[in-house]
BALOBA-1460 file (C-alpha; in Angstrom, 3 decimals):
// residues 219
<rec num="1" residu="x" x="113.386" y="107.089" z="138.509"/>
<rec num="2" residu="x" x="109.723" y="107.107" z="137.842"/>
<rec num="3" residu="x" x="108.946" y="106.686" z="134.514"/>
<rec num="4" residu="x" x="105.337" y="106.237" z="132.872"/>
<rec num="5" residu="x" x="103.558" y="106.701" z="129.438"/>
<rec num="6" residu="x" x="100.990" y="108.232" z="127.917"/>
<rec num="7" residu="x" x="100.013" y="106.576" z="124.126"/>
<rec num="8" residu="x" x="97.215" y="107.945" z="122.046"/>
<rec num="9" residu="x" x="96.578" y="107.370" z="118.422"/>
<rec num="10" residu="x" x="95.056" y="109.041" z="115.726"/>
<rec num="11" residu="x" x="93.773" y="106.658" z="113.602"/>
<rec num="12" residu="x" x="90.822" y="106.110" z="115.409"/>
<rec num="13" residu="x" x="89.389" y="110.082" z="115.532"/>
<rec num="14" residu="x" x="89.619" y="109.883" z="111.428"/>
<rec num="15" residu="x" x="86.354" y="107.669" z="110.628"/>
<rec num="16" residu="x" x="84.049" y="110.358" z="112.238"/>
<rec num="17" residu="x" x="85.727" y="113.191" z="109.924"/>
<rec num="18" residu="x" x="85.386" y="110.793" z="106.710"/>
<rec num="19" residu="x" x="81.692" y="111.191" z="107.506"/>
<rec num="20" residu="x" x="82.049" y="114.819" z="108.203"/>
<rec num="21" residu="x" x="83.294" y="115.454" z="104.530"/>
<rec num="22" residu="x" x="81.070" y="113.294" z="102.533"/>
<rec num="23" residu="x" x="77.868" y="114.930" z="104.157"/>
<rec num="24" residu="x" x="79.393" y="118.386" z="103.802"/>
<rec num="25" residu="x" x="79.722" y="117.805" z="99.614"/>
<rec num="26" residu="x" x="76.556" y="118.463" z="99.537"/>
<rec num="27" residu="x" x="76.584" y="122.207" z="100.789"/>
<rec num="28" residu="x" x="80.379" y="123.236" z="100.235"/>
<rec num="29" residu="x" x="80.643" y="122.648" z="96.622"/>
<rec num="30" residu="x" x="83.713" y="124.170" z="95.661"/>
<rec num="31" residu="x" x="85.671" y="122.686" z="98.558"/>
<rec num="32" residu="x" x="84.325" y="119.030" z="96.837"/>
<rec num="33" residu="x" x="87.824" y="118.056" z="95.470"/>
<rec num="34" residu="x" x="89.505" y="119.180" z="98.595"/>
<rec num="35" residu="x" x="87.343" y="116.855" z="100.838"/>
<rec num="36" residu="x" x="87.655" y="113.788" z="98.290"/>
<rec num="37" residu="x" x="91.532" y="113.742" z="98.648"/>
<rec num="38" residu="x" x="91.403" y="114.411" z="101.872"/>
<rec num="39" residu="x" x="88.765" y="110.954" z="102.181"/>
<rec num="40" residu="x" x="91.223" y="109.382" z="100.076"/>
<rec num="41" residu="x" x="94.424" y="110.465" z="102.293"/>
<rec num="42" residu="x" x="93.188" y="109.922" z="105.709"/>
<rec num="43" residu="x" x="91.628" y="106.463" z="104.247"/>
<rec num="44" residu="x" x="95.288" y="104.810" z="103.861"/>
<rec num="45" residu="x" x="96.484" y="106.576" z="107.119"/>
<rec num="46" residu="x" x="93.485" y="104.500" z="109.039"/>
<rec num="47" residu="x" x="94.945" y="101.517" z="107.194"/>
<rec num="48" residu="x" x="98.002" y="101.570" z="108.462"/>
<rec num="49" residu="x" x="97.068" y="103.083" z="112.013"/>
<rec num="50" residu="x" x="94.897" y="99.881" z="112.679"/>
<rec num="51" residu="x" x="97.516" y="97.650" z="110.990"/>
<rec num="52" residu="x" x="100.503" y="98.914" z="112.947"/>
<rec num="53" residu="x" x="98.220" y="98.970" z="116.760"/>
<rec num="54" residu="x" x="96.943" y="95.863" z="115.370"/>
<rec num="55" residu="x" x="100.379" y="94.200" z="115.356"/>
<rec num="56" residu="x" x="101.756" y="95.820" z="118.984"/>
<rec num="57" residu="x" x="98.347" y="94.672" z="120.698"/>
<rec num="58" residu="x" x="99.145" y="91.012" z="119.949"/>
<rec num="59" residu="x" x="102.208" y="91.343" z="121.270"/>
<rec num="60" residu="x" x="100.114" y="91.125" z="124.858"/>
<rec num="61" residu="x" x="103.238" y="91.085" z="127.470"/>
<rec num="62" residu="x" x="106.982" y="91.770" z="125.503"/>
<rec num="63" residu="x" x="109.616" y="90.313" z="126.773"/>
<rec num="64" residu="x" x="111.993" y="92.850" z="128.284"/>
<rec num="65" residu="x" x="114.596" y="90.549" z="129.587"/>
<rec num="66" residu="x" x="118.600" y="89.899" z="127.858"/>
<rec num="67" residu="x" x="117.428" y="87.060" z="125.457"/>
<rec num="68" residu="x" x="116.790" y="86.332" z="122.023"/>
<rec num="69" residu="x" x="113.195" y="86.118" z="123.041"/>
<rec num="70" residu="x" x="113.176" y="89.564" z="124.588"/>
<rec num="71" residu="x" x="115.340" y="90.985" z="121.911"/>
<rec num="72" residu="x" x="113.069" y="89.905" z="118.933"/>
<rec num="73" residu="x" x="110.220" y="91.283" z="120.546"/>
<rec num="74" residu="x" x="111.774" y="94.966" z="121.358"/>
<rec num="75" residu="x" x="113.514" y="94.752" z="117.799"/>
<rec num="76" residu="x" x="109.335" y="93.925" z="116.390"/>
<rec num="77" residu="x" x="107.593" y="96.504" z="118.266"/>
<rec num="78" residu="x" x="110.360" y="99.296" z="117.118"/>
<rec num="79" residu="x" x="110.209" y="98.343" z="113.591"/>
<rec num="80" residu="x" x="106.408" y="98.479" z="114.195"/>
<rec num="81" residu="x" x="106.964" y="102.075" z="115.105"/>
<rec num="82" residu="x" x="108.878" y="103.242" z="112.208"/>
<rec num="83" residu="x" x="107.407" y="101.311" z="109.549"/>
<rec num="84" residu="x" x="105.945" y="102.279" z="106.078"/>
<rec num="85" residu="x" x="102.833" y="100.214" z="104.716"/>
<rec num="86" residu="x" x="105.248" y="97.743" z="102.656"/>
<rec num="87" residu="x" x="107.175" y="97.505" z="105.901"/>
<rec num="88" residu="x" x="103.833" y="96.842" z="107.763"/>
<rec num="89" residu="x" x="102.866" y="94.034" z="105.249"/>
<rec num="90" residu="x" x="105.836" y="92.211" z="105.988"/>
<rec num="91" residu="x" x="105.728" y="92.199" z="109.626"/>
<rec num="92" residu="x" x="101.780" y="91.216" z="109.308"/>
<rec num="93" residu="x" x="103.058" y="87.937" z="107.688"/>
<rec num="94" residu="x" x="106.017" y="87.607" z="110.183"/>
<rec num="95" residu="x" x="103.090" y="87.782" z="112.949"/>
<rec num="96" residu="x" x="100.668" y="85.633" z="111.806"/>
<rec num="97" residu="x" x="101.904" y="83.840" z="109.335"/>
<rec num="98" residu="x" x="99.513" y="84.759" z="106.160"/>
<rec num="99" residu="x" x="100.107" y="87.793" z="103.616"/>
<rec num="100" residu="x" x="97.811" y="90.682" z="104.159"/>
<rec num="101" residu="x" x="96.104" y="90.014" z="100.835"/>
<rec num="102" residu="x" x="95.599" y="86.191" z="101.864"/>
<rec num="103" residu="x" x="93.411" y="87.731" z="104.492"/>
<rec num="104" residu="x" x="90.638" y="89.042" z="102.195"/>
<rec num="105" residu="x" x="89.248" y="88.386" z="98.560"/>
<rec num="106" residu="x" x="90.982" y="89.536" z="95.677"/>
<rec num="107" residu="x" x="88.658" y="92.381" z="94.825"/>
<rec num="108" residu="x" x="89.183" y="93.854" z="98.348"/>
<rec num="109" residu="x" x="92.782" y="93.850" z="98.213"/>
<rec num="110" residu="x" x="93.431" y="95.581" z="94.878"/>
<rec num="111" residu="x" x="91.362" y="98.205" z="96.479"/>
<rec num="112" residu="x" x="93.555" y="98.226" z="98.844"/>
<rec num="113" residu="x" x="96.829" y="98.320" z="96.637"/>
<rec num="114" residu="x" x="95.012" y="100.849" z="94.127"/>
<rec num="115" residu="x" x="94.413" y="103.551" z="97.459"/>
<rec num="116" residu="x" x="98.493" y="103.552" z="98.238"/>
<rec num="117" residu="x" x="99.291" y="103.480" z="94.618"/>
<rec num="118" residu="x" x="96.838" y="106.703" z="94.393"/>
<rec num="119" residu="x" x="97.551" y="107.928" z="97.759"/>
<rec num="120" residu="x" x="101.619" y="107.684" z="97.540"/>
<rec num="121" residu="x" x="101.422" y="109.931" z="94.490"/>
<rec num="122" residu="x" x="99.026" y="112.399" z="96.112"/>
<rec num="123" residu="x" x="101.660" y="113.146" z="98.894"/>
<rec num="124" residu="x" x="104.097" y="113.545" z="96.551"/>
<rec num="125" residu="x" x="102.283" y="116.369" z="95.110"/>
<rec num="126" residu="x" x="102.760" y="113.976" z="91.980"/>
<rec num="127" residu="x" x="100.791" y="116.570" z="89.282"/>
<rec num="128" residu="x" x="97.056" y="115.153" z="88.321"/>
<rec num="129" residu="x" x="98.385" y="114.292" z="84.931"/>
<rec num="130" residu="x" x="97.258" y="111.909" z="82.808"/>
<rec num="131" residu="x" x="98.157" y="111.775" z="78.665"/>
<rec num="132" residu="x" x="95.440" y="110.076" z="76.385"/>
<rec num="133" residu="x" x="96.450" y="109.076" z="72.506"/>
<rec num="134" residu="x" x="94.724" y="106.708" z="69.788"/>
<rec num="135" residu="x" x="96.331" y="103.367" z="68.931"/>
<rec num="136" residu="x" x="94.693" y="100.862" z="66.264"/>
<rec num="137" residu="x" x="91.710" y="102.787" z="67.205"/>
<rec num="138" residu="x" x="91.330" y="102.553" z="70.767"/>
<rec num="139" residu="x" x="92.205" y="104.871" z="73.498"/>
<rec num="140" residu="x" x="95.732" y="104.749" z="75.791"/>
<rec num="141" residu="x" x="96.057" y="105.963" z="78.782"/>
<rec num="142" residu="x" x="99.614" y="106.663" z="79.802"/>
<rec num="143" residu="x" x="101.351" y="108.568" z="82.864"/>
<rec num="144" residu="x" x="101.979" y="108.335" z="86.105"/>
<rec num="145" residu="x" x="98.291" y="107.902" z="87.139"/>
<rec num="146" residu="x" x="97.814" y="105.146" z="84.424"/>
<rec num="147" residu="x" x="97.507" y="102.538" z="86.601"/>
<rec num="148" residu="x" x="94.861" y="104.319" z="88.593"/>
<rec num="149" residu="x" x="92.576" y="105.409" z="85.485"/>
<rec num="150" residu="x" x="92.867" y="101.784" z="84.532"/>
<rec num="151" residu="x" x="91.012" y="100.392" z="87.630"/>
<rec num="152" residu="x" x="88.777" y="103.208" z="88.337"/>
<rec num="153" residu="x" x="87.195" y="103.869" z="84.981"/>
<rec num="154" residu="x" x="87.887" y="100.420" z="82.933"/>
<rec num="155" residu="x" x="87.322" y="97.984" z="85.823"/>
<rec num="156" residu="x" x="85.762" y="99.173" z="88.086"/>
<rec num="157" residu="x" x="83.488" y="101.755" z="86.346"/>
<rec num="158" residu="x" x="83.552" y="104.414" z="88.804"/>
<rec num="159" residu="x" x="84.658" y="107.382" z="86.372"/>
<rec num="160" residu="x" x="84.142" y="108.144" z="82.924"/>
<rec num="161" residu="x" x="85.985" y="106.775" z="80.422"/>
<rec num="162" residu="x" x="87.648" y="108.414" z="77.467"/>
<rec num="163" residu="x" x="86.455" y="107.435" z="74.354"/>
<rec num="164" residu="x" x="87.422" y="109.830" z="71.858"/>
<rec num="165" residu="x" x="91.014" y="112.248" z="71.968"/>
<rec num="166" residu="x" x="89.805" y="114.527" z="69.447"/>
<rec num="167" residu="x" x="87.295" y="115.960" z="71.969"/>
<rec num="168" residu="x" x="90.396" y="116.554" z="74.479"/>
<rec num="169" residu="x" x="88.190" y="115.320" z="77.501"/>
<rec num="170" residu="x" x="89.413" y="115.751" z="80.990"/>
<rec num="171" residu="x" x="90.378" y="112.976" z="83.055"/>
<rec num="172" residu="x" x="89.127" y="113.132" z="86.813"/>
<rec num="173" residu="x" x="90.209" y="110.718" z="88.544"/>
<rec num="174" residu="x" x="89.335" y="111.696" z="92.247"/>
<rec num="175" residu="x" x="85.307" y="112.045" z="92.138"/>
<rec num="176" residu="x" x="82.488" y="111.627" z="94.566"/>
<rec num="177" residu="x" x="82.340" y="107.709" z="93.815"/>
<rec num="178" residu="x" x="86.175" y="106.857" z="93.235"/>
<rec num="179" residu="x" x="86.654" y="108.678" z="97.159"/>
<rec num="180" residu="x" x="83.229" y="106.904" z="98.769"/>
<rec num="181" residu="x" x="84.871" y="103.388" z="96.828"/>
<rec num="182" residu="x" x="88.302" y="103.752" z="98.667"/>
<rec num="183" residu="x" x="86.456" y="104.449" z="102.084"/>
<rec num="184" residu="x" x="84.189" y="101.846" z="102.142"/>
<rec num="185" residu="x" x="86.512" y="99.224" z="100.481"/>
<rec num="186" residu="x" x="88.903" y="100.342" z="103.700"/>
<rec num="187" residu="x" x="85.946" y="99.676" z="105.930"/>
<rec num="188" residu="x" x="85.483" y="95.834" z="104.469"/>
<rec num="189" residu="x" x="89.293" y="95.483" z="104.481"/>
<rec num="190" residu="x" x="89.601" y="96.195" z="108.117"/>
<rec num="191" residu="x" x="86.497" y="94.316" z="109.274"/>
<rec num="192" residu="x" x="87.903" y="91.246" z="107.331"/>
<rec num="193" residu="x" x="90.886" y="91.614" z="109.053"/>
<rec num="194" residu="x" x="89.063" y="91.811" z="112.708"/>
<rec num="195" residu="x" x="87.443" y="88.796" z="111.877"/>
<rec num="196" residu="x" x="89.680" y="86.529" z="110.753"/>
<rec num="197" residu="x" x="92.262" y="87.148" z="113.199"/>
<rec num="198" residu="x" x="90.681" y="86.051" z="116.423"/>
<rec num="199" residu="x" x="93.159" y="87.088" z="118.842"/>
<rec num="200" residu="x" x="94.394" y="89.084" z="122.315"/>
<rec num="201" residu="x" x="93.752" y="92.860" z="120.384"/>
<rec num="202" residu="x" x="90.960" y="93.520" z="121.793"/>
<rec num="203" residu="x" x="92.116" y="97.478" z="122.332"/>
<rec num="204" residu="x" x="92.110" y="97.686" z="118.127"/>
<rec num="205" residu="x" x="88.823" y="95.839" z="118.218"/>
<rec num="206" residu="x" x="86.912" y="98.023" z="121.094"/>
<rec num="207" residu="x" x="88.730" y="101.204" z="119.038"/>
<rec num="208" residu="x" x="87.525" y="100.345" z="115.716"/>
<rec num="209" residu="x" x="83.738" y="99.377" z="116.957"/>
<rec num="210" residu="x" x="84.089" y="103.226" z="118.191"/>
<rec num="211" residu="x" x="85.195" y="104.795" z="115.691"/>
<rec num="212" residu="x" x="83.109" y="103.332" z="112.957"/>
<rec num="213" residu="x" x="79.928" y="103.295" z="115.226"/>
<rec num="214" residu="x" x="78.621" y="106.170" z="112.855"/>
<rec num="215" residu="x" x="79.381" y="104.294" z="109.879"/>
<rec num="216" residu="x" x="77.558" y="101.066" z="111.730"/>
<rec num="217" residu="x" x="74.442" y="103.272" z="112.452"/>
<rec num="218" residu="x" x="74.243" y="104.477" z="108.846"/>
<rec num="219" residu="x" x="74.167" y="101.116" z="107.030"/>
């Protein structure tokens, strides 16, 4: 019996639609939260496209025969298939040896943590809910989306900070800047990755210099 395959991926068409939304803020302003998740969501689902091809390219020729050799590699490229991002972390270091956030600077990779954190609680349709209160004179933040309001606003600036309860402020976490910070940190994440790996990928590599060609041109 014939048999033969036909593998596409999607991660790789999502880089020109980023682009797409953040120019079309400027003209469809009350779709302007609905294009900032949706820069946020499809940044985590690039992550973990390139991540997962990443891993089955370097896997140039698998072993199909009846050994533990063979069988290891089959048993890799399946978890591969199915895995989540914590799954994906662990079979990066089983690869190559290294953590994921050995890979790149520390700044980079709480980016990276901060985008699941944010983006695993957007899927859950996990309510934008976020409870302020006054303690020894100084604003908490508590909730679900603590963490989140913690490194956007207080480290890394990006949103406004509450300074006062007694004006009831709202909290918004997913702006213009907080969704352009979690693209482009994505962008220096997976370029770090490209470079310090130097290995047999090359279809991730000739992929990723396509679909971030418009990005490239930009900057």
């Amino acid at each position: 019996m014939n048999e033969a395959n036909s593998i596409s991926n999607t991660w790789w068409e999502l880089p020109p639609l980023i682009e797409f939304l953040r120019e079309s803020r400027k003209e469809k302003l009350k779709l302007v939260d609905s294009f900032n998740i949706s820069i946020i969501l499809h940044s985590a689902t690039i992550i973990e496209g390139f991540i997962s091809q990443f891993l089955n390219d370097n896997l140039v020729i698998i072993d199909e025969s009846p050994t533990l050799k063979g069988r290891l590699e089959y048993e890799f490229t399946q978890r591969v298939e199915k895995s989540s991002w914590n799954e994906l972390q662990i079979l990066y270091k089983i690869m190559f040896g290294l953590d994921l956030s050995e890979e790149v600077n520390n700044e980079i990779w709480k980016g990276v943590t901060s985008l699941f954190s944010l983006r695993n609680l957007l899927v859950h349709s996990t309510q934008l809910k976020v409870t302020y209160y006054e303690e020894n004179g100084d604003t908490k933040i508590s909730g679900k989306y603590e963490n989140i309001y913690n490194f956007l606003a207080i480290e890394k600036k990006l949103i406004d900070k509450v300074l006062n309860v007694s004006t009831y402020p709202k909290i918004k976490l997913i702006t213009d800047k907080s969704a352009d910070y979690y693209w482009e940190n994505t962008t220096a994440f997976l370029k770090t990755i490209l470079q310090n790996q130097k290995t047999e990928a090359t279809i991730t590599k000739v992929m990723f210099e396509k679909a971030f060609k418009q990005n490239n041109a930009k900057t």
